[in-house]
N, C-alpha and C positions, 0 to 999 in steps of 0.2 A: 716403525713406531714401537717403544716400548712397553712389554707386555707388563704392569704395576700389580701387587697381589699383599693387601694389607688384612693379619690378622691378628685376632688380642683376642688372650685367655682373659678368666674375669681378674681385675686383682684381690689376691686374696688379702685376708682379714685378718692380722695377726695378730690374734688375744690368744693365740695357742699353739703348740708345734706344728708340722705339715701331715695330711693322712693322705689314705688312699685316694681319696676324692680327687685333692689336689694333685697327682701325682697324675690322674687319668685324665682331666682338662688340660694340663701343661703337655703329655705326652702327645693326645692328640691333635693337641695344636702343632707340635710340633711338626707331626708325619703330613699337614695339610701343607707349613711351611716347607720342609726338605723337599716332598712333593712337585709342589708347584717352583722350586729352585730348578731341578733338574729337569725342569719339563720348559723353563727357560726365561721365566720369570722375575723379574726383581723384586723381593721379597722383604716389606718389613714386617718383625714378630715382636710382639709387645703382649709384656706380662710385669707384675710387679705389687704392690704391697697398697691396701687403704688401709691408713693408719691414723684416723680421726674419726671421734664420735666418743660417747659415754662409756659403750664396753670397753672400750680399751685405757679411758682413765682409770676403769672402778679397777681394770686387770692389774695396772701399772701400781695403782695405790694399794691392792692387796699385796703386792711382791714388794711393797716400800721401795720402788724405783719412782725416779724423776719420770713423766711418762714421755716423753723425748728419747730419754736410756732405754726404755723400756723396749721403747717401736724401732732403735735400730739395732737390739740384740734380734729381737724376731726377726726382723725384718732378713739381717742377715743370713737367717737360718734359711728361708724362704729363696735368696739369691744363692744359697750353696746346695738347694734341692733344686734349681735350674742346673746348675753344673753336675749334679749327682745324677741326674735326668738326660743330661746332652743332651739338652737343647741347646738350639740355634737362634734364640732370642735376640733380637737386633738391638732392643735395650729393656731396660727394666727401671719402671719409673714408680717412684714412694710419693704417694700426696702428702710428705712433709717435705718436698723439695720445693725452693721457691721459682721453678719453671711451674709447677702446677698450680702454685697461690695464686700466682699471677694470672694463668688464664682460667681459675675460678671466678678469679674477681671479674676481671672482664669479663667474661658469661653474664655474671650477675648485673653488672650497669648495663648490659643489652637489653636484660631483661626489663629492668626496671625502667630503660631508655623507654621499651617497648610497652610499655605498660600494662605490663604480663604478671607484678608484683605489687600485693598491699598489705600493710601492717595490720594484724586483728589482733581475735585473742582466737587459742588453741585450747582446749578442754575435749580430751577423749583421752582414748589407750594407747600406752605406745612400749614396745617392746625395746628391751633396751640388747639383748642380744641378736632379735633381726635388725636392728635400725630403723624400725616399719612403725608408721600410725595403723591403727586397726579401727574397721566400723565395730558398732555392737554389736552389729550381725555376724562376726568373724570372730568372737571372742564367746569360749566357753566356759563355764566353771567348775571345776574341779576339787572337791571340799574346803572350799570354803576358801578358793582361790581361781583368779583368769587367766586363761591363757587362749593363745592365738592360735584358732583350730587348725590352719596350713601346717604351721612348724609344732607346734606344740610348748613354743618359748614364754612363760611368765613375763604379764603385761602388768604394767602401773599406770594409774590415772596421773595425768598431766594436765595442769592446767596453768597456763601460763602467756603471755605477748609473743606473739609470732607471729613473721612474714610467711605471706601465703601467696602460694603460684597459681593462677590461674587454671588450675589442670581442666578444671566442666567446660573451661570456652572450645577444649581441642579434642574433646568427644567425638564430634560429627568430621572434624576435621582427619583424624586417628581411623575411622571406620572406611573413609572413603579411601587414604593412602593405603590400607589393608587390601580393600578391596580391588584396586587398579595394581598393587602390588603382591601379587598372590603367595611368591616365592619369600616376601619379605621374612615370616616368621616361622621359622621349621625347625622339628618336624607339625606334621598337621595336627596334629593331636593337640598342641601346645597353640599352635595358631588360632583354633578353633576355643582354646580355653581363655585366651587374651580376648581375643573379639565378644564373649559372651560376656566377662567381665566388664568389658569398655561397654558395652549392649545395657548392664546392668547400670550406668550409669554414675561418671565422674565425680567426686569433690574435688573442691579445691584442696592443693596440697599444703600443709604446714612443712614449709623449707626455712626455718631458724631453731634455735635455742638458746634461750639464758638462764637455764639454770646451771648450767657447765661450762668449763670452758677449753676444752679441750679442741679445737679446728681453726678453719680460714675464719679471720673475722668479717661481715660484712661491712663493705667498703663505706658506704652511706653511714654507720649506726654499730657501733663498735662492741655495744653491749652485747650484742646478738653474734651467735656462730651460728655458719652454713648447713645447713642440714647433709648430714654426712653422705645419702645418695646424690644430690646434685653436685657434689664435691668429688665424691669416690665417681660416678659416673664420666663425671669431662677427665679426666687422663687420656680417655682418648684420643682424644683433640691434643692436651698437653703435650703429651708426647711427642707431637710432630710438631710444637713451638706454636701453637695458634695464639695468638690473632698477630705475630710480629710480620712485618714488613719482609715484603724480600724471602717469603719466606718456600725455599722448595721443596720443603719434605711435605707440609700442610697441602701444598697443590698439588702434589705429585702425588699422593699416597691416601685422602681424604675423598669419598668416602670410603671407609671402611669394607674389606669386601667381605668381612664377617666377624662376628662378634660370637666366640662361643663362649658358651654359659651352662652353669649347671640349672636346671627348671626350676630351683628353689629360688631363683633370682630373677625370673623369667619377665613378673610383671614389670620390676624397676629397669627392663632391657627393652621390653618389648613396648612399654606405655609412657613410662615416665619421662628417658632419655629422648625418644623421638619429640614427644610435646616438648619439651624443654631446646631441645633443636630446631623444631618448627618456629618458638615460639620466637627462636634468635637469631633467625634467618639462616641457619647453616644447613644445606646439604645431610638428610640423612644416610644413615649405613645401608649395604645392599642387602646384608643378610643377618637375622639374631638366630642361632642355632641352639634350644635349650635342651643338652645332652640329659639323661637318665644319671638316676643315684648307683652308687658302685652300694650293692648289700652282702651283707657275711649273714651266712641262715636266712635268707630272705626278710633281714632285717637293713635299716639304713644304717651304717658304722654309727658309735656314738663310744664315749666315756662312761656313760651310766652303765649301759648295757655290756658292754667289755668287750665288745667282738668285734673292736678296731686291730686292721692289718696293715700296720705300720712297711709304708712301702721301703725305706731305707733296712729295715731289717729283713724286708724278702729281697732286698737288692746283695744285700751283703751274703744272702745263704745260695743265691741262685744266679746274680745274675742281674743286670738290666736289662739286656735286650730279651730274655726271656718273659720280663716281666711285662715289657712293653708289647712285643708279642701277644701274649694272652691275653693282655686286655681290652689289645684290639680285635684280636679274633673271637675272644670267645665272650665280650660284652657285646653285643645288637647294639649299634649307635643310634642314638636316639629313647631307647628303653633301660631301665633298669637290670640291672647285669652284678647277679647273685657270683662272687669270687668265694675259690678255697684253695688251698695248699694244695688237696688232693686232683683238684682239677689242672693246677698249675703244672705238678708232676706228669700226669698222665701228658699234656699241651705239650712239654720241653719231650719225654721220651715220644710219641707218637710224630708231632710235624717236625719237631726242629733236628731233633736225633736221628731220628730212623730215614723218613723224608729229605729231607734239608741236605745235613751232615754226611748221612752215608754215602747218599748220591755223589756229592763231592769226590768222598775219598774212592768211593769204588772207580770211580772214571778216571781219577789220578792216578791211581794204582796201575788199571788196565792200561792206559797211555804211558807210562813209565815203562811198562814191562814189553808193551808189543808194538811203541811208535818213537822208542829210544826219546820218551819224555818231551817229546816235540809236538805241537799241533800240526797236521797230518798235511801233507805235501795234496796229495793224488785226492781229491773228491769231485763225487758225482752223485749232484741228487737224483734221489729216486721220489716216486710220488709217495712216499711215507712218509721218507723227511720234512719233503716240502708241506704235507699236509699238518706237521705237528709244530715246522718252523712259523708257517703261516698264521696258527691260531692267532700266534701276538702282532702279526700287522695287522691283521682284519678287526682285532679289538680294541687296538691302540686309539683311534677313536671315542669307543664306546666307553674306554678306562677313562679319558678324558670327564668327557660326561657327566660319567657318575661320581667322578673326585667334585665335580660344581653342583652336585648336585648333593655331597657329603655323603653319596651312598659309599662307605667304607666295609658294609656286608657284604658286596658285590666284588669288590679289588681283591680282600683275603678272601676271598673263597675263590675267585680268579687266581691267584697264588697256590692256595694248595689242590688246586684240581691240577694245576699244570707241573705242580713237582709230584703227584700221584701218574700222571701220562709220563712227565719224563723218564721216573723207574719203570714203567711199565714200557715204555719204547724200548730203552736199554735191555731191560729184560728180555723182551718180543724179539729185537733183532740177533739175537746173541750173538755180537761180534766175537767172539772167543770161540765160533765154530768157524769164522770168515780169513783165520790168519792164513788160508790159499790165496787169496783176493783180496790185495794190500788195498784197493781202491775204494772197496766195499767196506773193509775194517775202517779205514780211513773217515769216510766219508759216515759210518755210525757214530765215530768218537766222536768228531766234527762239530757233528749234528747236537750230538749230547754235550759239550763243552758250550758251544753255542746259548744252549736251551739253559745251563747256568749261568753264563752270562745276563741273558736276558731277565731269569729269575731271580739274581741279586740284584738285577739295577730299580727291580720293580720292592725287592724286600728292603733294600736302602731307606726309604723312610720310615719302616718298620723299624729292623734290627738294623741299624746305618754301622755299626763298630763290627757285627760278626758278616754283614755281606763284604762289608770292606776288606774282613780275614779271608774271605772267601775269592773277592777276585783279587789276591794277590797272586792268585794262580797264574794268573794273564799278565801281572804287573798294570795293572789298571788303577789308577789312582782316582780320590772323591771329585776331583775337578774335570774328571773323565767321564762320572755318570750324566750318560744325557740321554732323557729318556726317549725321544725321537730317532734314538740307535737303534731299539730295541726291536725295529719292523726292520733293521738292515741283516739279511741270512750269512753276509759276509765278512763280519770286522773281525775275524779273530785274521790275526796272518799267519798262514800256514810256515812250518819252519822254524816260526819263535818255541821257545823251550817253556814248559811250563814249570811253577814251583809246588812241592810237595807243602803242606799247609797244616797247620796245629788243627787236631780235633775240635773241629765246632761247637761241638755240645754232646756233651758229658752224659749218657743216660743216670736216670733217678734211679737208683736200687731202692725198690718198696717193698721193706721186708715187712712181713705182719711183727707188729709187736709185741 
């Protein structure tokens, strides 16, 4: 039976370039897809562009672009920060594509099939940069202006005819799937903030608009456009061609086995999406995961504030897989995770430089000079070996685990404790006093070739381009990482020659200024 593993970043919103934000929800989608590839999985990765709603007309008519031009120059940009990113995206879907029209629209005749939808009128606040209605209890003022105390985004009163979704019927219905489903919404923190929300008590949603006309039209009623979450939401579905016939990606790959998200989108993931599911008989998702804000000074990145760190421009001075790196290791998933230059530095010379990188070259070096560049003929483990080769089959389990469970604190810190033991093994045994005792040199190198093997196949969905530099030592190719090797003491074959390899990573010179 085939092991299925479907995930999707959110899609992002292109009324603006790409930031670090989006750089760190695509990445770490990313390393959950490579992941769960090499662990043996068939894996679809979906990410891509909502490009319908109000902001993005007022965006398009301020640039005097057609807003069509507008949403596929963005858009673009967006599809060439997946490539900038090496991601492994299986596709990337724009809700101006009419595979998505289509199955908004059908969404919508279920609903209304299901008589989950009625024409009223709408009068409250509504933010035109979240895409969000607001109670008055959620809206503050600020001299002599409102805005929406979550984001802080300027709201306008709206009053106008609009279809409304039934959300108060799926209150009680929402609390009990919470509750039998414990795992559904993580982390806890974020779960427990949904549930008190829905605790506090449902409206009905306003899902239309005519004062604009920028989206899907409603299929019944053509004055009226989609409300841009019930629209931007179903691509998940889209994507895999729902509701057509015949259809194998939809069955094969539905539900979702995770949905990650940054927390400022948490409710329309965590409340909206599910009722709107429920309300149209589809199968919900296994998992909504609402990661943490990337902060610069312990602020959230913004334009006003200046302290956005444009990841293309730390790509181009450092590095991708460095970048990616750090912001797995040194952001807590799940929490807010304060980035700087100067921390980025110390990350590339401390794990990847000194750790990583050396370790390689020293063990090449020594094997070049005293096993004539060959992986070692004669080995015999000793209970040293065995006790540092073993760590990774007795945990291989436990990595499993905590990959489903999105603990990603757990896996890098598993990584660099075990490339801190492996210099420190190498060190400990000092083969370089053992060239009496070919068998014992041998069988140190072995052991330590071994131990990078198994530690690039594990930093592969991290850094996937420099482990990939790394095991070319072995002539090991990407179709070769399989992470169920990595409990085997024995795949290198002794005899084969190894190759000498381009420096990994460049230490930072930080000279005071």
């Amino acid at each position: 039976m085939s092991k299925n593993f479907y995930i999707t970043t959110p899609i992002y919103y292109p009324s603006a370039k790409p930031h670090m934000g989006h750089a760190y929800s695509s990445i770490i989608s990313d390393f959950f897809a490579r992941f769960k590839k090499i662990d043996g999985y068939d894996v679809f990765f979906l990410t891509g562009t909502d490009e319908h709603g109000l902001k993005i007309q007022r965006a398009a008519e301020k640039k005097g672009l057609a807003t069509k031009d507008f949403c596929d120059g963005i858009s673009e940009i967006f599809k060439n920060l997946s490539k900038i990113l090496n991601l492994t995206n299986t596709d990337f879907i724009r809700t101006t594509e009419d595979r998505h029209k289509k199955t908004v629209q059908y969404l919508w005749t279920q609903l209304e099939k299901n008589n989950e939808i009625y024409l009223s009128k709408y009068s409250g606040w509504y933010s035109v940069s979240d895409e969000a209605f607001y109670n008055e209890d959620e809206i503050i003022e600020k001299e002599g202006k409102k805005y929406a105390i979550s984001s802080n985004s300027p709201v306008e009163w709206v009053d106008e005819e609009s279809y409304f979704f039934r959300l108060s019927k799926w209150e009680k219905p929402l609390l009990n799937f919470y509750e039998k489903n414990p795992k559904f919404i993580s982390p806890e923190s974020r779960k427990n903030e949904v549930i008190s929300f829905v605790k506090s008590g449902l409206k009905d949603l306003s899902i239309s608009r005519k004062s604009f006309s920028w989206g899907i039209r409603v299929p019944s009623n053509n004055e009226h456009v989609i409300y841009v979450w019930l629209d931007a939401l179903t691509n998940y579905i889209s994507a895999l061609n729902y509701p057509e016939d015949k259809n194998d990606l939809f069955k094969k790959f539905w539900p979702a086995s995770i949905h990650l998200i940054g927390k400022d989108i948490l409710r329309f993931h965590a409340i909206y999406w599910p009722a709107f599911l429920l309300a149209a008989k589809i199968e919900l998702p296994k998992k909504i995961y609402g990661h943490g804000w990337i902060l610069s000074g312990d602020q959230k990145m913004s334009k006003s504030k200046g302290n956005i760190l444009d990841p293309i421009e730390i790509i181009e001075k450092y590095g991708l897989d460095p970048l990616r790196y750090y912001l797995i290791k040194e952001v807590s998933f799940g929490n807010d995770g304060n980035i700087s230059k100067e921390r980025l530095e110390d990350c590339i010379n401390s794990d990847l430089a000194n750790n990583y990188g050396n370790l390689c070259q020293r063990v090449i070096a020594f094997t070049a000079k005293n096993c004539d560049n060959t992986i070692p003929l004669k080995i015999k483990f000793l209970k040293e070996d065995l006790d540092i080769l073993n760590k990774f089959k007795i945990n291989i389990e436990k990595i499993r685990n905590k990959i489903d469970e999105q603990d990603i604190n757990f896996y890098i810190e598993y990584i660099v404790n075990s490339l801190f033991e492996a210099n420190k093994y190498f060190n400990d045994q000092e083969p370089w006093k053992k060239k009496d005792d070919i068998v014992r040199l041998g069988t140190i190198v072995y052991t330590t070739l071994e131990i990078i093997r198994k530690i690039s196949f594990l930093l592969y969905p991290i850094i996937p381009d420099s482990s990939l530099k790394a095991l070319k030592i072995f002539d090991i190719k990407e179709e070769e990482i399989i992470f169920s090797t990595i409990e085997n003491h024995n795949y290198l074959e002794p005899g084969n020659k190894i190759n000498k390899i381009d420096i990994l990573f460049s230490k930072i010179d930080k000279k005071d200024d």
